[in-house]
C-alpha positions as CSV (number, residue, x, y, z in Angstrom):
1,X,120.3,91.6,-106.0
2,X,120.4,94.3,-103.6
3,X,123.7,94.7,-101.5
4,X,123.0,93.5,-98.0
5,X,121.3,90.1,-99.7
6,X,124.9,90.0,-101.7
7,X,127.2,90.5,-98.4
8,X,125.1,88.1,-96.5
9,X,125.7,85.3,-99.4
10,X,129.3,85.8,-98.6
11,X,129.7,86.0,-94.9
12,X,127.6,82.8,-95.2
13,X,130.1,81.4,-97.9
14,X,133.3,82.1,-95.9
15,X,130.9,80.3,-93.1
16,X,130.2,77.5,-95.1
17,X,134.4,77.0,-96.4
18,X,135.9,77.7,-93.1
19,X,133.0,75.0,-91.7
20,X,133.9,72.3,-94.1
21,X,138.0,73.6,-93.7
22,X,137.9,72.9,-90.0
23,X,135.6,70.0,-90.5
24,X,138.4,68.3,-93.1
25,X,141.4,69.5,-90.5
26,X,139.4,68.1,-87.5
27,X,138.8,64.3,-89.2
28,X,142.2,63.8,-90.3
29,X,143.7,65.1,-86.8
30,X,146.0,62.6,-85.0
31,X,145.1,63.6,-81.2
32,X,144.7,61.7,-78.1
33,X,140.7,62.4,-78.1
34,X,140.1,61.1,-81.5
35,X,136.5,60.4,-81.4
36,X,135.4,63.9,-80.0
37,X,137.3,65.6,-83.1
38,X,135.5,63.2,-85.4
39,X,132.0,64.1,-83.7
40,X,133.1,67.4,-83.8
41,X,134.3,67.4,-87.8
42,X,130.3,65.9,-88.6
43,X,128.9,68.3,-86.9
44,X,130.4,71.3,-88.7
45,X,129.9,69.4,-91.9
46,X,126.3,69.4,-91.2
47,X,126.3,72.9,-90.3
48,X,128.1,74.1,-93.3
49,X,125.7,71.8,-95.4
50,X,122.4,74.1,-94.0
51,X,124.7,77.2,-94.9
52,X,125.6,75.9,-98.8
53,X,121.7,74.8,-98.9
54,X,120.6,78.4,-97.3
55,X,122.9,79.8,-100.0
56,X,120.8,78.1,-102.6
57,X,117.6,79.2,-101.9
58,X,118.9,82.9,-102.3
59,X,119.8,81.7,-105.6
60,X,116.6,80.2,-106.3
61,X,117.4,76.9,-106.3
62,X,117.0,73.8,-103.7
63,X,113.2,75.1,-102.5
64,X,111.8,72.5,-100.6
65,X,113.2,69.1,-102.8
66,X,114.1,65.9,-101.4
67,X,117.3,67.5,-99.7
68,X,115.3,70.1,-97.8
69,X,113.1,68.2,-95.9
70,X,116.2,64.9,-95.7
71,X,118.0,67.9,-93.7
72,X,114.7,69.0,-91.7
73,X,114.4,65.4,-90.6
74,X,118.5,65.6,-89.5
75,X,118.1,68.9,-87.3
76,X,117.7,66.7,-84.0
77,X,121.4,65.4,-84.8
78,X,122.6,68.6,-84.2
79,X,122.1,69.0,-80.0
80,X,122.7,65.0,-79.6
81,X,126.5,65.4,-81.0
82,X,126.8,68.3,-79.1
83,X,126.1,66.9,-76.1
84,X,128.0,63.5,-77.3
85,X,131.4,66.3,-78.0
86,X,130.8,67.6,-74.5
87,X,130.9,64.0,-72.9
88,X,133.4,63.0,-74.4
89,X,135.8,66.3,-74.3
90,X,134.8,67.0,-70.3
91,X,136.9,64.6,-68.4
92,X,139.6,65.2,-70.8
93,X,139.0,69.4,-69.8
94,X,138.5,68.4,-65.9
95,X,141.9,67.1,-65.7
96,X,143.7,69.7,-66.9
């Protein structure tokens, strides 16, 4: 492997363990807006998932199998719990 494929597999590692790190720590939080953190916590799980998967395919595995296209068909969840995060964090940031 050549060396910028190899530091780009672990930028998007340390992505992909501080997403699913932040992810854990956000679901298991005890705060007053407990549903934003939870919407929150799913979507960096999903987001570290495309990393782990994008990781694959450098390694030659995971090319276009049932997972690939199950995540293609997920990609519109990304902006919809986005916007559901902002809903829900915006009166609590409007009050401050």
């Amino acid at each position: 492997m050549e060396t910028i494929v190899v530091i780009l597999i672990i930028l998007m590692s340390v992505g992909a363990i501080q997403g699913l790190t932040f992810g854990l720590i956000l679901f298991k939080a005890d705060s007053v807006n407990k549903s934003a953190n939870r919407i929150l916590a799913v979507l960096l799980f999903l987001l570290s998932y495309r990393l782990f998967v994008q990781i694959l395919r450098l390694f030659g595995f995971g090319n276009y199998d049932t997972w690939y296209y199950f995540m293609l068909d997920l990609s519109w969840v990304h902006g919809a719990l986005t916007v559901s995060y902002t809903h829900l964090t915006l009166p609590t940031i409007c009050s401050v």
